[in-house]
C-alpha positions, 0 to 999 in steps of 0.5 A, spaced: 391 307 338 392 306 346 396 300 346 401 305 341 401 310 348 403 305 352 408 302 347 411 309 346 411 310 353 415 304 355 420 306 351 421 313 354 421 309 362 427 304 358 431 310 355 430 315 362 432 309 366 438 307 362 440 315 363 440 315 370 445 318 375 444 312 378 447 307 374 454 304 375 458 308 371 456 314 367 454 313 360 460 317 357 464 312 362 462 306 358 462 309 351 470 311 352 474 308 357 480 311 354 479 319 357 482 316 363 488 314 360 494 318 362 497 321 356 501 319 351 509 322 353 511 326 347 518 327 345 519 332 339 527 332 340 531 329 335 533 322 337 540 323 337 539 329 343 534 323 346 539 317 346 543 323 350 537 324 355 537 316 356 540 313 361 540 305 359 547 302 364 549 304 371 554 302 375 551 297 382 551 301 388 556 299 394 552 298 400 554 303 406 555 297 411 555 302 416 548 304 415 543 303 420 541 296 421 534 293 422 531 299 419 527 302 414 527 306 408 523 309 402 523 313 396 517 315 393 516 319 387 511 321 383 511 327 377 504 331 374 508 337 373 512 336 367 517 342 365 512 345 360 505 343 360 504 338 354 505 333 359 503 333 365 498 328 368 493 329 374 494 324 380 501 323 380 504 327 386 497 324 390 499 318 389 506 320 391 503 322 398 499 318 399 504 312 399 509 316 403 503 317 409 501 310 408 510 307 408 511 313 414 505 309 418 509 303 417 515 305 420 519 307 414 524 312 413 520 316 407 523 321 401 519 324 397 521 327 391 515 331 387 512 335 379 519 340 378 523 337 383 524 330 380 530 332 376 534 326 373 540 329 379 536 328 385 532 322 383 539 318 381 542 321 387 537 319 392 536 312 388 543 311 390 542 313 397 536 307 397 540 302 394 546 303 399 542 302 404 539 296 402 544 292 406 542 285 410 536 286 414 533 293 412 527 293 409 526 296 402 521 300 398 520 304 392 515 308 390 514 311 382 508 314 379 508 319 372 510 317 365 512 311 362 515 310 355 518 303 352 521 301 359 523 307 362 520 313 367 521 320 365 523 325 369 520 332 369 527 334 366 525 329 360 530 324 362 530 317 360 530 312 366 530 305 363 530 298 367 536 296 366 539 302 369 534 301 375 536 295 376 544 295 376 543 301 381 540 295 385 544 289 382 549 288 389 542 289 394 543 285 400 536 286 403 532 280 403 525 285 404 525 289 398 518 292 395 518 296 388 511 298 384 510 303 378 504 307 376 505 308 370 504 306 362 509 301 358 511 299 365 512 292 365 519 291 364 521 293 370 517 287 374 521 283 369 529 286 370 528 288 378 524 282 380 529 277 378 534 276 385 530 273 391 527 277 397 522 281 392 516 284 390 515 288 384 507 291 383 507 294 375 500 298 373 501 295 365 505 291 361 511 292 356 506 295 351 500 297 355 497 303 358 495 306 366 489 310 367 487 315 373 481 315 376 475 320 376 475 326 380 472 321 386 478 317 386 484 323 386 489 317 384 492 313 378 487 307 378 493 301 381 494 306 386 487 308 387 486 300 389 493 299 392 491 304 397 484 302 398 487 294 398 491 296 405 484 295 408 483 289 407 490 286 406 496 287 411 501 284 406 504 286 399 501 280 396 495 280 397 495 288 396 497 287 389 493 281 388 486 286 390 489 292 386 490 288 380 484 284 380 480 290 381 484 295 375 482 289 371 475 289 373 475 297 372 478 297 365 473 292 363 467 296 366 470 302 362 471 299 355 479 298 356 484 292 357 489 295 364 494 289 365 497 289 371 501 285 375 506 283 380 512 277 381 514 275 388 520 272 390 520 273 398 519 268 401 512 268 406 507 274 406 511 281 405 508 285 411 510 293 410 
């Protein structure tokens, strides 16, 4: 009968143990990774009102030689607040902020354009001012994060901006130091169609097909964003930056029972310092 107790005992210390705040991660952390995932983006416009609200070519951007030469630009962009409510996210205009304090103490020149301000008028229109701006020896960075679907960023007034139509605006740039990373699902596109002229490098937070999550309460951040921010201390170049985030996403998805597929194409020569 005693050996029974301590054998009933043993099991209660295991099970109490294993429910311990003190675990790595919460139990319901690693039984269902994918209430981090950001939501689906839903669309119920009939498809030919959608191909209206789809933005798949755009003329290249002539570049202002005129600009100032030698300096440093940036837009960042990131949308939680999406006309209506079914599809807003949590952390978008945090990562949004956070990457416009960390670019500004770098030296660059920031717009930030956030939740019911980022229209399709005013991101093309300040897309057309970066890319004019990227003449030869400044400095370029574009920040996104918010809803992706099959290649395209959304805007809160539910417009479609596609790869092809991001990189046709960028198709004439002349800079040489041009960073570009997307906190977003079906994202991987992008790094394909942006990353294909020199000088370059281009972060995504999934593949073509894949999603992005955000982080816990504790994090206040897209989960690539989270680690891209935090990399910054260890890392003072892009490369590097983005080789942390995307291993330590990889790892934070399979602690949580989900496949995250970041990554990064690089075709700056040497080390992109910010």
């Amino acid at each position: 009968m005693k050996k029974i107790l301590v054998a009933l005992m043993i099991v209660v210390a295991v099970f109490f143990i294993s429910c311990s705040k003190n675990s790595t991660f919460e139990p319901e952390d690693t039984v269902d990774g994918s209430q981090y995932q950001r939501p689906e983006f839903i669309d119920d416009r009939p498809e030919d009102v959608k191909a209206q609200f789809t933005l798949l070519t755009s003329e290249a951007v002539e570049l202002d030689e005129s600009a100032a030469k030698g300096a440093k630009y940036a837009l960042v962009i990131g949308i939680s607040n999406y006309a209506g409510t079914v599809n807003d996210l949590n952390y978008c205009d945090d990562d949004a902020s956070d990457w416009a304090s960390f670019l500004q103490g770098k030296g660059y020149s920031v717009t930030k354009i956030t939740d019911l301000a980022a229209t399709k008028t005013a991101i093309e229109s300040a897309m057309n001012t970066l890319a004019s701006r990227s003449i030869a020896g400044n400095e370029i960075f574009f920040v996104y994060s918010g809803h992706g679907y099959n290649g395209n960023m959304i805007t809160t007034d539910m417009y479609y901006l596609s790869y092809t139509w991001m990189a046709g605006k960028f198709s004439k740039s002349a800079s040489t130091k041009m960073g570009f990373t997307f906190d977003a699902c079906n994202i991987g596109a992008f790094k394909t169609a942006l990353g294909k002229a020199g000088g370059r490098v281009v972060a995504v937070a999934s593949g073509t097909k894949n999603y992005s999550y955000d982080g816990d309460s504790t994090m206040k951040n897209g989960v690539f964003t989270y680690y891209q921010i935090l990399g910054w201390s260890s890392y003072n170049y892009f490369e590097g930056d983005n080789k942390y985030a995307c291993e330590k996403m990889i790892a934070w998805g399979k602690a949580h029972g989900v496949r995250c597929t970041p990554s990064y194409s690089d075709t700056y020569t040497g080390n992109m310092l910010p």
